[in-house]
N, C-alpha and C positions, 0 to 999 in steps of 0.2 A: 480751218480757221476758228470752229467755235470751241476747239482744245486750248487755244493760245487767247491771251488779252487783248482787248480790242486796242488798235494803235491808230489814234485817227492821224490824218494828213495833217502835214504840214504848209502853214500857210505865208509865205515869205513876204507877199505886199499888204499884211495887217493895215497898216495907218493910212493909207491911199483906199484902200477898201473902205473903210470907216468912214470918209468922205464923199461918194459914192451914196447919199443918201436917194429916198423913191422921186423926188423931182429928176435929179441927176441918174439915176437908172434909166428911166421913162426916155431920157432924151436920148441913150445909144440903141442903136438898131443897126443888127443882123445886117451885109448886103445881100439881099435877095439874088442878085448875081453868083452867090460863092454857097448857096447851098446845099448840104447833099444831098443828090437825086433833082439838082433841077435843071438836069437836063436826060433825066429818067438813069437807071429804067425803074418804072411805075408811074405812077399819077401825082405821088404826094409829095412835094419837097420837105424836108427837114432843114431849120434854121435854129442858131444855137444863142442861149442866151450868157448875157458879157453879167462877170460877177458884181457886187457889192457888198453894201454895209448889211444886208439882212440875207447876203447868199454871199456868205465866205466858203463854205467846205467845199474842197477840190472834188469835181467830177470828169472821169475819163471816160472821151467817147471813141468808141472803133466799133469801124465798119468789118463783119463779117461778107468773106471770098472765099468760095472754093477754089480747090486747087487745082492747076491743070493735069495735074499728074493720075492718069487714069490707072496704072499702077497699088497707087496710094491714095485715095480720095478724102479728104478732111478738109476741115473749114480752117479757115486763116484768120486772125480778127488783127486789125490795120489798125493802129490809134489815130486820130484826129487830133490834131496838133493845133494848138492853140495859139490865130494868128492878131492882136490886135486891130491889123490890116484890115479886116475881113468888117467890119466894125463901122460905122459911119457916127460919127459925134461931136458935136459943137468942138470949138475950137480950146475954149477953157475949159472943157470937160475935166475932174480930175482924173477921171482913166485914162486922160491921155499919158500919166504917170507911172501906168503900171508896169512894171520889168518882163523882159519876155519868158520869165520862167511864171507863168502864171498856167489857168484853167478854164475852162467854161464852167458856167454855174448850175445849164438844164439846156431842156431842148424845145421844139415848138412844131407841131406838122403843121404844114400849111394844108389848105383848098387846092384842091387837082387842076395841075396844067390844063387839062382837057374841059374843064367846065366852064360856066357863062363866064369870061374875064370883067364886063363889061359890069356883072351882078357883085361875082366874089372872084375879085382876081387873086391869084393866088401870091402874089409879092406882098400882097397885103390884109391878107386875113388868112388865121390859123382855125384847126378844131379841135386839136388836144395839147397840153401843156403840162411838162414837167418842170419847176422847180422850187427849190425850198426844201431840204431833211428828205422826206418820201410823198409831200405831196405833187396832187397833179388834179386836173380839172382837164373838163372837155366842155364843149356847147352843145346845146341843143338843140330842137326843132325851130327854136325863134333866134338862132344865131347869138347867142350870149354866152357866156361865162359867169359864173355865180359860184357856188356851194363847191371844196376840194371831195377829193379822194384824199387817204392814206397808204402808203404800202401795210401798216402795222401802225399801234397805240398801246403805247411802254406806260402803265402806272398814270394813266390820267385823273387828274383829284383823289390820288390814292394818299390817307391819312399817312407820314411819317414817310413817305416816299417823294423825290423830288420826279417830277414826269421827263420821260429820258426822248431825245428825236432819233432814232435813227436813220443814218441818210442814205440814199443812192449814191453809192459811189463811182460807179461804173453804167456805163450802157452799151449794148452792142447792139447793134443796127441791121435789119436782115434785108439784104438790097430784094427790093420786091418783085412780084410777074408785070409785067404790063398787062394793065387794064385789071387788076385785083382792085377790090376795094379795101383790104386786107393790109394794115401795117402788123409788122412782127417786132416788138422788140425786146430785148434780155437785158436784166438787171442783175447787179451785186447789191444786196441792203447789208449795212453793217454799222452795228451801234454796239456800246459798253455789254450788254445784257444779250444782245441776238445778232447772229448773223445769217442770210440766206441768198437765193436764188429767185429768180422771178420770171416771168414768160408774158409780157403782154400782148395778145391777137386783138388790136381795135379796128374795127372797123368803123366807116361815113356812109350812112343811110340816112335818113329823114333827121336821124337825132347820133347820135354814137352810143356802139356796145361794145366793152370792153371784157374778152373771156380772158380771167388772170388765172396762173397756174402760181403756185409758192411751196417752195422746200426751204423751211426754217429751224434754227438750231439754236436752241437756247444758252446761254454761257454764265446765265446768272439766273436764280428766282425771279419773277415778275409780279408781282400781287395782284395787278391786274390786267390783264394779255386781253388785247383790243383788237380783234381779228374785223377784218374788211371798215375800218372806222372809213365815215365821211362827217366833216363836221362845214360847219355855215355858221349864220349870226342871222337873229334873233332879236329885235329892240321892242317893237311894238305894234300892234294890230288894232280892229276896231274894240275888241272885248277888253284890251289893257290902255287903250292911252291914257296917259294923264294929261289935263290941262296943261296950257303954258308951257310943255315941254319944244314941242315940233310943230312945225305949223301942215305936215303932210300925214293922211291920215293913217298909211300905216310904212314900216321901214323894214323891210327881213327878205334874207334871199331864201329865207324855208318859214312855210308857216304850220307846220305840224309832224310827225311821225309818224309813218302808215305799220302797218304790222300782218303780216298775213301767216298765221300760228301753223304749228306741226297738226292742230286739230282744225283745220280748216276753218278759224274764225277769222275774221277781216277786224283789225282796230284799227282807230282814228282817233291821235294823242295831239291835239294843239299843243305849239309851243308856248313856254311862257319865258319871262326875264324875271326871273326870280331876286328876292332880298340879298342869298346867300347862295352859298355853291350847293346846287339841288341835284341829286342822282337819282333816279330810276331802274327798276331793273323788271325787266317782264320774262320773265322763267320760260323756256320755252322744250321741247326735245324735236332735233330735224324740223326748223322753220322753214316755212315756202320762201320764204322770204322778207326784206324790212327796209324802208328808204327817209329819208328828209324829200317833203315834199314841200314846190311851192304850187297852191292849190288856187288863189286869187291870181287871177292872170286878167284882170281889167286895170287901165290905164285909171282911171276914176279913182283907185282907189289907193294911189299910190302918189300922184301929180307930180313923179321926179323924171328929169333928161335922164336918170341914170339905168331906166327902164326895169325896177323890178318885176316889171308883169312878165316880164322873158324868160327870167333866171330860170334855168334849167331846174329839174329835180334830177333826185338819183336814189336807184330802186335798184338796192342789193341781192342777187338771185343765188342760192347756194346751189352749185351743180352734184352737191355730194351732200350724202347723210352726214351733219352736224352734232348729232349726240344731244346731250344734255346740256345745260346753259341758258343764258340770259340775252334778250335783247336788250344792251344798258344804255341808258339817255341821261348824258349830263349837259346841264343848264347852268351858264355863268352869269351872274348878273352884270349889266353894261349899261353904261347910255349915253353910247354912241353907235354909228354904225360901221366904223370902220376894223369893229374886234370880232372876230370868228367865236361866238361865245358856246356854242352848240355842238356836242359828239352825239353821233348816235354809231353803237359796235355791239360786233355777236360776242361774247366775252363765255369763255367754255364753264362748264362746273370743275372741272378737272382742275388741282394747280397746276399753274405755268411753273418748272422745277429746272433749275440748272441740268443739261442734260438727256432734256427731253428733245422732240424734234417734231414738224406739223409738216403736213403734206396738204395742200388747200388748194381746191378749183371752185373759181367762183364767179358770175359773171354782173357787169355792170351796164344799168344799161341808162344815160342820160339822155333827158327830152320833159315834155310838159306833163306828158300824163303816166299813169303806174301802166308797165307792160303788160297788163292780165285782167282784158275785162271780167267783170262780174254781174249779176242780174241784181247786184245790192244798192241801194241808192248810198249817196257819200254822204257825208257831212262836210256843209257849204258857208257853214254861219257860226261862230262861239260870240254870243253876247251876254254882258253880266252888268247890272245896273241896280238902282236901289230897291227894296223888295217891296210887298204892298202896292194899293194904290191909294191916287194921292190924297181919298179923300180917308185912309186910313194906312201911313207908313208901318210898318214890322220895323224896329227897333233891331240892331245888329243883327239883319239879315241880308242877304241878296237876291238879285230876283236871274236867274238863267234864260237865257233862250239860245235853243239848237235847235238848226236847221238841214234838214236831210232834202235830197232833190234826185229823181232820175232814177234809171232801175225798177223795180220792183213795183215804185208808187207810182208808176206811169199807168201802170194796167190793173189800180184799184176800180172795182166795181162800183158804178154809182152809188153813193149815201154810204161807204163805208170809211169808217176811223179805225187806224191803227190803234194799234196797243202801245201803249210804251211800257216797257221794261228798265226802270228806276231802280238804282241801290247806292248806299252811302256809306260811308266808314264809318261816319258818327253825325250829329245834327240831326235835323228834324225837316222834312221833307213838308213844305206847304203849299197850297194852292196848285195843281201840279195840274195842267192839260194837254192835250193836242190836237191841233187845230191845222186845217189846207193853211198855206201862206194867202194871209187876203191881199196877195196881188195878182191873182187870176193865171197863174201862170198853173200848166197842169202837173202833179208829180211834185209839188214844191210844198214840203209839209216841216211846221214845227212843234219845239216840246216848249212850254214854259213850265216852270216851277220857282219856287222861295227855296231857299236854304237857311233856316235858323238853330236856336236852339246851340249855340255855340260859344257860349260863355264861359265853360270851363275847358284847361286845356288851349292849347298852343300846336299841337301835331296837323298839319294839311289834312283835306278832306280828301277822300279818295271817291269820286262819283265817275259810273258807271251807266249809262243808258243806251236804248236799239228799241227802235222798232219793230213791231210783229202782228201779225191778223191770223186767228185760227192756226196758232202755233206754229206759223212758217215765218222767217225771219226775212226781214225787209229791206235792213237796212246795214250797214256795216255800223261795229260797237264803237259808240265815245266815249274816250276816259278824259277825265279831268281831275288834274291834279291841283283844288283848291287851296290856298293859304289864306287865312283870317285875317287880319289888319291887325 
């Protein structure tokens, strides 16, 4: 396939699709009667989602069978034919429009026959989800949906490149064992630029882990080849709100980038919403691994039904040596919350070359917290307010405060202060301490500082700080990525 041009489907019900807006999406549903596997074998039914205006490209599903023939043993894959029937939808729906040469647009597992019906039955809640180009999302440990995955990330915010989706076009479905918690499934991706293969083993534990296997085949240059991307959205937190904008105090289904380096250092990158289209890139060789985390999970601090304190995180695990490369974080600016403005991907040194071809195992794993304790304490807090005090302001400055908590500071010796370890790209570091948090709480320590001295020049600040006592590190690194006003 990646010898020949890519020839996408065609799509016969265009203008009935187009009608088919997210109100009129939301309102057709799957029958949970007609799903495959729901009446085994396995635990997980699979139910298919009816296409629209924002999921037109045709997806074909079949069910892998072996064959009876002992003789001859090979798998069979069965297509899954697409029946409106199967569908349940208002009466004016306009998909009751659509001609029956049509598709399904993705797919949904549901919650296992066998478990509490009564808590999560399974006709009515799911815990991973495919559709849309190559994205998919799973839940977590507090039952939610937030933040996608990607199969792949074609030239995102790449200058003089438009960004390309390539979609799943195919899925094949591995009838499972009874009593696995294990779903199997296989992919075709194919877009203008790449085509490949895929292997998803996800499994339902406390949270979902997904081990993905990938053989890709380039068909064109890529300027920027976005390997394992998940992207979220991003509005605002306690360190960024503005007045008068929202009346909730903060809105994101990820509130930072974790980073866990090829040389064992642990970072912690809050998000921001930036003025303009902001990218990052943190050079890395063989990383342990990197996720969008959401790290505020109190209801307090968020006062929305839409429960961001739940949103899952998702913490990218490389099961193979990665080479050389960048963990790249790009930042769109928004202000609203219903735009995905956030990618974080392993993007290699190598060019992506018409040609070339990647071979990728890698595992994901969604839920609340990063999968790999540490004896580091985190950072809990990014606040930024006016510098000085009040009975003497700093003129174009700001005043920081990071908050580290747990780990390491748990089991400081009576009457000891950490160190901090402060560095800047440019400015002028003033007033700068660290102090227990005075709210009694134990292991709960932060940094203040000014940042001035920033009058000349328009480039972001690059700040860097960690904690340490007797040259043993305390705490995991916070980067910040400052802009001036």
């Amino acid at each position: 396939m990646a010898k020949h041009a890519y020839l996408p489907a065609t799509q016969l019900d265009r203008g009935v699709l187009e009608q088919i807006d997210w109100e009129a999406h939301g309102k057709i549903r799957f029958k949970s009667q007609d799903a495959l596997f729901a009446d085994g074998p396995g635990q997980y039914p699979i139910e298919f989602f009816h296409p629209g205006r924002f999921f037109q490209s045709p997806v074909q599903m079949y069910r892998l069978d072996r064959s009876s023939n002992e003789k001859s043993p090979h798998v069979i894959a069965r297509e899954i034919l697409f029946d409106k029937h199967h569908f349940e939808m208002p009466i004016d729906s306009p998909a009751q429009h659509m001609g029956v040469q049509t598709h399904y647009a993705g797919f949904r597992i549901q919650e296992s026959r066998f478990g509490d019906q009564s808590r999560l039955n399974w006709q009515h809640n799911d815990w991973a989800a495919f559709l849309g180009a190559s994205y998919f999302r799973a839940i977590g440990d507090e039952y939610q949906y937030g933040l996608s995955a990607r199969g792949i990330a074609i030239n995102v915010v790449e200058t003089g490149q438009a960004e390309e989706f390539p979609v799943f076009s195919r899925f094949y479905f591995e009838p499972p064992k009874e009593g696995a918690d294990t779903v199997i499934v296989y992919s075709l991706l194919d877009g203008p630029s790449i085509t490949g293969a895929y292997r998803f083993a996800m499994t339902r534990g406390s949270g979902v882990v997904m081990d993905i296997e990938a053989n890709l085949f380039l068909r064109k240059d890529v300027a920027r080849f976005g390997i394992a991307p998940a992207t979220s959205m991003y509005w605002f937190s306690e360190k960024d709100k503005a007045s008068n904008i929202d009346w909730r105090p903060e809105v994101h289904d990820s509130d930072g980038l974790a980073l866990w380096t090829g040389a064992n250092e642990h970072i912690w990158r809050p998000l921001i919403d930036p003025k303009g289209i902001n990218v990052s890139a943190f050079a890395d060789h063989n990383p342990r691994g990197f996720g969008l985390m959401q790290r505020e999970r109190r209801f307090s601090e968020y006062l929305d039904a839409v429960h961001y304190e739940r949103r899952p995180s998702l913490w990218i695990e490389p099961l193979e040596e990665w080479g050389e490369g960048s963990v790249q974080l790009v930042e769109l600016p928004t202000d609203e919350e219903i735009y995905d403005n956030v990618v974080a991907m392993w993007v290699p040194r190598a060019k992506a070359i018409a040609g070339s071809s990647y071979r990728l195992h890698y595992r994901l794993h969604w839920g609340s917290q990063e999968p790999f304790k540490t004896n580091l304490a985190h950072c809990v807090a990014t606040r930024i307010g006016r510098a000085g005090e009040p009975a003497k302001r700093l003129s174009d400055a700001h005043k920081f405060e990071v908050e580290f908590k747990g780990g390491a500071l748990d089991q400081l010796p009576p009457g000891s202060v950490p160190e901090t370890v402060l560095t800047i790209s440019r400015g002028k570091i003033l007033n700068a301490w660290t102090e227990a948090n005075p709210n009694g709480v134990p292991g709960h320590w932060r940094t203040l500082f000014d940042l001035g001295a920033l009058e000349t020049g328009t480039d972001p600040v690059e700040i860097r700080l960690f904690l340490r006592i007797a040259g043993k590190t305390l705490s995991e690194t916070w980067l910040y990525q400052y802009h001036p006003a």
